[in-house]
C-alpha positions in Angstrom: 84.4 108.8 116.4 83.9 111.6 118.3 86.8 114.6 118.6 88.3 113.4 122.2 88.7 109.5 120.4 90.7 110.3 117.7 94.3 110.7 119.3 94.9 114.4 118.8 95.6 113.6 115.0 92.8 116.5 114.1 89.5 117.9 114.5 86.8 115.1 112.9 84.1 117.0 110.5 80.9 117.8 112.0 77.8 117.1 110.0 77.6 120.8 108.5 81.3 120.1 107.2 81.1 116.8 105.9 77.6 117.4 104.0 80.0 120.5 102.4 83.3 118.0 101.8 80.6 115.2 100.6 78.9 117.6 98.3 82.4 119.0 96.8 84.2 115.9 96.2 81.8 114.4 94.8 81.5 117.6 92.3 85.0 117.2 91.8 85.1 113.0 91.4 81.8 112.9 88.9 81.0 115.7 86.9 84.0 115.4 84.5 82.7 112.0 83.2 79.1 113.4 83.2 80.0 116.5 81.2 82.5 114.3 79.3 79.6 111.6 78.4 78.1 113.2 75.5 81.6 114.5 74.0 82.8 111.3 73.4 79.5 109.8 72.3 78.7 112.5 69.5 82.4 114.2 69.2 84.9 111.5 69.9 86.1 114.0 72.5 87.4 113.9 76.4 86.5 116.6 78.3 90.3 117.8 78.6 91.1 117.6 74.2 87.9 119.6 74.2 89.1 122.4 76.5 92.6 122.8 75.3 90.9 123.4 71.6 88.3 125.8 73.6 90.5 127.5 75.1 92.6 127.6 71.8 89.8 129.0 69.9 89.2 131.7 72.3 93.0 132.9 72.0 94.1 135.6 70.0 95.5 134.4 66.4 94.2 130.7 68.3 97.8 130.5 69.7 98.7 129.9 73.8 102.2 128.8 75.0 101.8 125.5 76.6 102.1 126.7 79.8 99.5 128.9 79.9 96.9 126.6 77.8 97.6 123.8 80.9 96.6 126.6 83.3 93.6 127.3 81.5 92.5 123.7 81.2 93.6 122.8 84.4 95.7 120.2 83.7 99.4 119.4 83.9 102.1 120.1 80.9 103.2 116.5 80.3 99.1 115.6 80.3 99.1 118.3 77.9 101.5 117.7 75.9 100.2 113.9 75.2 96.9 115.6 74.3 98.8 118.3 71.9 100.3 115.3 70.3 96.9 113.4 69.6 95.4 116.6 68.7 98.5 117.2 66.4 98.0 113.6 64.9 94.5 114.2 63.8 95.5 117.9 62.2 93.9 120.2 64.8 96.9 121.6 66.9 100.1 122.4 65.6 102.8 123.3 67.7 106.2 125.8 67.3 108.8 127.2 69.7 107.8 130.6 70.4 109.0 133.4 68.0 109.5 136.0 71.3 111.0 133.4 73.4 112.3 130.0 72.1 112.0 128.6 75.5 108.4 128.1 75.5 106.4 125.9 72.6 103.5 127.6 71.3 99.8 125.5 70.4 98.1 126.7 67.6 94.6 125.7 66.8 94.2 124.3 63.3 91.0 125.3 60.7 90.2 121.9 61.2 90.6 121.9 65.3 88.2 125.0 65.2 85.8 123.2 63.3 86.3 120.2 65.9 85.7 123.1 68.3 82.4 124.9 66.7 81.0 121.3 66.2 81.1 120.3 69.6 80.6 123.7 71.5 76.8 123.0 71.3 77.1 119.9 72.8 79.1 120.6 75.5 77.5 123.8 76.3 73.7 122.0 76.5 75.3 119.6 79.3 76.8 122.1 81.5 73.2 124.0 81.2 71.7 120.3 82.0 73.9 119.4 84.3 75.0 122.3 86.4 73.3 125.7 85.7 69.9 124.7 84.8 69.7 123.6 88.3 71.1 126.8 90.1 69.3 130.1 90.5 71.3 133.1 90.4 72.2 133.5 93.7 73.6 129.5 93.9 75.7 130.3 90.4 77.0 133.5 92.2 78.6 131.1 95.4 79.4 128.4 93.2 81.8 131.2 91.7 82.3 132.7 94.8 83.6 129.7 96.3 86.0 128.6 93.9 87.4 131.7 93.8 87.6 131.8 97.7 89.2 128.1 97.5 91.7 129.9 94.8 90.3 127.1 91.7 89.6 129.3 89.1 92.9 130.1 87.0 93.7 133.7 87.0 92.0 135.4 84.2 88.6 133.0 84.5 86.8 134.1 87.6 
């Protein structure tokens, strides 16, 4: 449909833009189950359980407040916190209010969630090599970053 047949409701994409918006939501729609593939086959893992104990064991002490761990694994708090509570039942997250501020619930990662963590680390890392960066030079990695910063995805602290 061309841009005078489509009733004023907006400008239709031209073929630059919808190679760009065909190319990022399809980034967005399949890499998580490609990256998330090999974590469940050798880990038992989803991609989400393994970057709320990442981001865990990166933490100081291996404590976040919920909040902030959601951010970080870009997900919301009540997705979270039924993650948390799986995590908890298997002994690698435990969670308490926060000593400064008993408003917020704290995540702390287990000895036995960082060994989850330092198990699967290899595998995830060699899919993201595979998958995404193997394939990009320097320059593509650069705009890759470049543009999810520009489109504001990157939590603050990551970019």
């Amino acid at each position: 449909m061309s841009d005078d047949e489509n009733d004023g409701e907006g400008r239709w994409l031209d073929e630059q833009e919808k190679a760009a918006w065909t190319g990022l939501i399809s980034l967005v729609l399949l890499l998580p189950g490609k990256l998330e593939s090999p974590l469940r086959a050798e880990h038992d893992l989803t991609l989400f359980e393994y970057l709320v104990l990442s981001h865990l064991s990166e933490a100081p002490e291996r404590k976040l407040r919920m909040g902030e761990l959601a951010v970080l694994a870009s997900g919301s708090l009540s997705r979270l916190s039924n993650v948390t509570k799986r995590c908890e039942q298997r002994g690698w997250i435990v969670r308490t209010p926060d000593p400064t501020d008993g408003r917020y619930t704290l995540a702390e990662l287990t000895d036995a969630g960082f060994d989850v963590v330092r198990l699967a680390a290899p595998t995830h890392l060699q899919s993201v090599r595979r998958i995404v960066l193997d394939s990009l030079n320097t320059t593509d990695q650069k705009a890759l970053a470049r543009i999810a910063h520009k489109l504001r995805i990157v939590p603050d602290g990551l970019g």
